[in-house]
VEXDREN-875004 format. One line per 5 residues: number of its first residue (from 1); for each residue x, y, z of N, C-alpha, C, O. Coordinates in steps of 0.001 Angstrom, whole numbers. Layout:
<sites>
NUM> X Y Z X Y Z X Y Z X Y Z ~ ...
</sites>
This chain:
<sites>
1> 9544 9339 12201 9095 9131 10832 8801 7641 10603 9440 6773 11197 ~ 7907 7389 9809 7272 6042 9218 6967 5980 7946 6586 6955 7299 ~ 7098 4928 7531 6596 4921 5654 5036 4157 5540 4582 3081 5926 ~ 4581 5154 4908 2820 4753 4864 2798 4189 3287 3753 4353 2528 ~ 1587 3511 2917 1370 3162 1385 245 3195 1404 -307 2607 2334
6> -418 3751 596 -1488 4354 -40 -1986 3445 -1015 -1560 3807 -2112 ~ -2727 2385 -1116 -3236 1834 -2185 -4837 2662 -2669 -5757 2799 -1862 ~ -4904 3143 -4114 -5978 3902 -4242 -6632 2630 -5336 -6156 1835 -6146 ~ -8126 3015 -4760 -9073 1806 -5814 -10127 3084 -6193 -10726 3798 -5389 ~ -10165 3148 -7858 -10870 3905 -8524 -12179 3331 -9232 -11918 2847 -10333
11> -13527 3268 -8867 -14276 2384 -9674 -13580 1079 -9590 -13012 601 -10572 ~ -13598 770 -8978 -12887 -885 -8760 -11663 -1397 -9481 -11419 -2586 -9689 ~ -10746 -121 -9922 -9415 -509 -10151 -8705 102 -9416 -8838 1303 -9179 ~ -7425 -988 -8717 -6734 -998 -7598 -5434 -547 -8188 -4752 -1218 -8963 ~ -5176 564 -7780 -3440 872 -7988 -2426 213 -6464 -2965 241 -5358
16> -1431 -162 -6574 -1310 -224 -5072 -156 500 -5241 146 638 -6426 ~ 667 1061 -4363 1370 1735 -3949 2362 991 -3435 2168 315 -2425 ~ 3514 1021 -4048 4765 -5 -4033 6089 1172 -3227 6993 610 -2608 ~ 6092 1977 -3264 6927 3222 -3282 6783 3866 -1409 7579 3836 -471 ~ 5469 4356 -1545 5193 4510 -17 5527 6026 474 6114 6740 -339
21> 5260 6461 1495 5787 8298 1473 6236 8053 3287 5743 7378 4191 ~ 7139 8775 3211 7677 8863 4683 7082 9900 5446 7404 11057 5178 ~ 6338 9695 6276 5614 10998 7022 6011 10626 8887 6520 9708 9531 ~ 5405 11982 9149 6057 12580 10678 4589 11063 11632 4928 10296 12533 ~ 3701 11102 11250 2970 10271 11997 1700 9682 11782 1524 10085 10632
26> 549 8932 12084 -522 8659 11287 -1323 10108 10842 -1763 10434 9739 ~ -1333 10841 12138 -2338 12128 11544 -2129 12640 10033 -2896 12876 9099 ~ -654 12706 10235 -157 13264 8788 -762 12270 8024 -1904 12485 7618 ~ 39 10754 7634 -568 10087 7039 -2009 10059 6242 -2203 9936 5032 ~ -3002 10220 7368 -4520 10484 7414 -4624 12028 6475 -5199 12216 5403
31> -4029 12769 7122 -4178 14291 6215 -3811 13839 4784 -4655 13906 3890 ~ -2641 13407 4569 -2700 12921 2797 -3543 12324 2235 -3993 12509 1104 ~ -3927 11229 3336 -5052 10466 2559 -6102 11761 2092 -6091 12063 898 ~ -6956 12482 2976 -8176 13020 2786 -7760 13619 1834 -8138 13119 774 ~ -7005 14670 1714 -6547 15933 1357 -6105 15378 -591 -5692 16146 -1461
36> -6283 14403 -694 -5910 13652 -2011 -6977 13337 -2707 -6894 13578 -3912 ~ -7993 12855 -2307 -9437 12616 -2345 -9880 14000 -3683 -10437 13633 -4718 ~ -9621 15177 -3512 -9811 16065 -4051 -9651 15927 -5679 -10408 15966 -6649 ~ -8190 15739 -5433 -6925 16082 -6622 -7303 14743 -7667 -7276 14790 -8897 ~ -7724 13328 -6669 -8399 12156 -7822 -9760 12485 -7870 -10166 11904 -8877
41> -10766 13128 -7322 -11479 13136 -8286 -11567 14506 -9159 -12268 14459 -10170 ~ -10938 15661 -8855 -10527 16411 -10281 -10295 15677 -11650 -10781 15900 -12758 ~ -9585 14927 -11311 -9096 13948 -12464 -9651 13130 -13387 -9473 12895 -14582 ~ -10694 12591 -12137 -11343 11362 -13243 -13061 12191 -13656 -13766 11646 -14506 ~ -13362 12996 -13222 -14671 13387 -13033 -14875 13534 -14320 -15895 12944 -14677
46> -14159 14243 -15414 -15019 14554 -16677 -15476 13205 -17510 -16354 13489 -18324 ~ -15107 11808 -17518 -15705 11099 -17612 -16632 9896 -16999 -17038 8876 -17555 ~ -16791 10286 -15895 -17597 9977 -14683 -18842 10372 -14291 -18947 11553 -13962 ~ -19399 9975 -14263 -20815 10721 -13575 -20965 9770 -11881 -21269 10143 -10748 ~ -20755 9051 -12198 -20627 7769 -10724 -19265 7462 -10684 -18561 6931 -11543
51> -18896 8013 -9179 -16678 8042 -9012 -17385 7203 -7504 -18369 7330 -6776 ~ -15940 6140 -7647 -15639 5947 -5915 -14771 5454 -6248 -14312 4716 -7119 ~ -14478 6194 -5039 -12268 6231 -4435 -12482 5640 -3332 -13411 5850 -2552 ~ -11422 4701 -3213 -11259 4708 -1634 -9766 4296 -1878 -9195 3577 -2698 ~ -9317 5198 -625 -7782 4793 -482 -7427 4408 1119 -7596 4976 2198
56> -6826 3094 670 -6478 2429 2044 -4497 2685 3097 -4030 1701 2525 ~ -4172 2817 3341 -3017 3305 4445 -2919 1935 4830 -3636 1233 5543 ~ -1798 1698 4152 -785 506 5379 638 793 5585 1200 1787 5125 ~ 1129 -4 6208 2682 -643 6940 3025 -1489 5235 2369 -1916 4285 ~ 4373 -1368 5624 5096 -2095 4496 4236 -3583 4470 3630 -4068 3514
61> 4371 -4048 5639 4228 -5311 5831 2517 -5934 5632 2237 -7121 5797 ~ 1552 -4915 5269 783 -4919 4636 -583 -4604 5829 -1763 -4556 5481 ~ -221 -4465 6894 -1045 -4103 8512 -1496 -3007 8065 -652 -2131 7875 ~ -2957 -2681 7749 -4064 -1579 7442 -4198 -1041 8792 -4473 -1645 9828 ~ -3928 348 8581 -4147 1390 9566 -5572 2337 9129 -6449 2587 9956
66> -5616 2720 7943 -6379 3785 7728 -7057 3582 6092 -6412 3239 5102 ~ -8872 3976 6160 -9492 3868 5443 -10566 4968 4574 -11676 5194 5056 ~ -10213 5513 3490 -11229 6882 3756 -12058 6262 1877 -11348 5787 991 ~ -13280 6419 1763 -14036 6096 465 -14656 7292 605 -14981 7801 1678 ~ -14890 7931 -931 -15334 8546 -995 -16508 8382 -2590 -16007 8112 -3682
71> -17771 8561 -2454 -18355 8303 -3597 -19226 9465 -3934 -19950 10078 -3149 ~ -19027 9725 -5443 -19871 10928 -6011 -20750 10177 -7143 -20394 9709 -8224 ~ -21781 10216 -6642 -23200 9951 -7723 -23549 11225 -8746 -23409 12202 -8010 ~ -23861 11622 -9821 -24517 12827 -10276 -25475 12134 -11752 -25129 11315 -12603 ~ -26494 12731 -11596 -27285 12855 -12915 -28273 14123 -13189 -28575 14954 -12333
76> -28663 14116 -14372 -29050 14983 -15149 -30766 14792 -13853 -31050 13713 -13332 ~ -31465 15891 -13669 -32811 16291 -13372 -33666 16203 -14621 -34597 15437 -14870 ~ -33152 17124 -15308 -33645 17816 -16874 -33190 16849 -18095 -32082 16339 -18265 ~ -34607 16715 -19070 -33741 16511 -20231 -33046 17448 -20347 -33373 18603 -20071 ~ -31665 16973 -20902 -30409 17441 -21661 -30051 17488 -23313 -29668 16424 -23799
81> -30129 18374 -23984 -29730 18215 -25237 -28713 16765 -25127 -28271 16241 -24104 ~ -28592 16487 -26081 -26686 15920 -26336 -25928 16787 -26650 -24873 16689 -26024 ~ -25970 17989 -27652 -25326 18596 -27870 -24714 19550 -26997 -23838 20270 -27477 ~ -25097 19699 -25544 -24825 20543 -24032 -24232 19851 -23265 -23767 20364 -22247 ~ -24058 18354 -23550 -23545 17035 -22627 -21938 17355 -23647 -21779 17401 -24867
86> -20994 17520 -22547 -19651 17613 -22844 -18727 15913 -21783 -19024 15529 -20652 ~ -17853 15426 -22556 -17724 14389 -21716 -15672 14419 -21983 -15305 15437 -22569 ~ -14704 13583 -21657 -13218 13532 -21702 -13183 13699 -23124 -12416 14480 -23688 ~ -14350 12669 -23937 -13880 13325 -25655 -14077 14175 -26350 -13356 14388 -27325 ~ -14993 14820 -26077 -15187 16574 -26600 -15001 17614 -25815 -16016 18148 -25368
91> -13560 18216 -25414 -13160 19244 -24919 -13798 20378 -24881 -14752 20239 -25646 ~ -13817 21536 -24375 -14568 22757 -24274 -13928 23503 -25313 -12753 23152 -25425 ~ -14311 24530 -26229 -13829 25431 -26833 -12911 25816 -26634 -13187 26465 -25625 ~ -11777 25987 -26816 -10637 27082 -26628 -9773 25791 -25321 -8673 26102 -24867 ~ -10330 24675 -24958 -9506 24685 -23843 -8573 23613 -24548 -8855 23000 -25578
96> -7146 23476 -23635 -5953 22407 -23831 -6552 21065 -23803 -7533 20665 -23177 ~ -5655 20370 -24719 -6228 18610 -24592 -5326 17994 -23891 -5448 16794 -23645
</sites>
């Protein structure tokens, strides 16, 4: 076992990861990284149209092992009403805030 740290940079804000996760080896390591990628951009997407993540893997001591970015571009083809453009401040009908 080894302790990895995960610093994630969202749109160019850097969380760093002070805490760290104890895993069996880099693969693992690497599998969290990717496998996370998902779950942040679930998160930030409804007010996003342009996301980039990248989360970097080090050693306590700050020695970078592992690098994964991931960037999602999207825009409209079609004019769009405004009133069909839903964004983080106008929730969907019926759904939780």
């Amino acid at each position: 076992m080894a302790q990895y740290f995960f610093d994630i940079e969202i749109n160019a804000e850097l969380v760093v990861d002070d805490e760290g996760l104890d895993l069996e080896d880099h693969a693992a390591a690497r599998l969290s990284a990717l496998s996370s990628l998902g779950d942040i951009i679930a998160e930030h997407i409804q007010a996003n149209d342009n996301l980039g993540v990248d989360i970097r893997i080090r050693y306590a001591d700050g020695t970078p092992i592992f690098a994964a970015k991931l960037t999602l571009k999207s825009q409209w083809i079609t004019p769009v009403p405004p009133s069909q453009i839903r964004n983080a401040a106008t929730p969907r009908e019926g759904s939780a805030v």
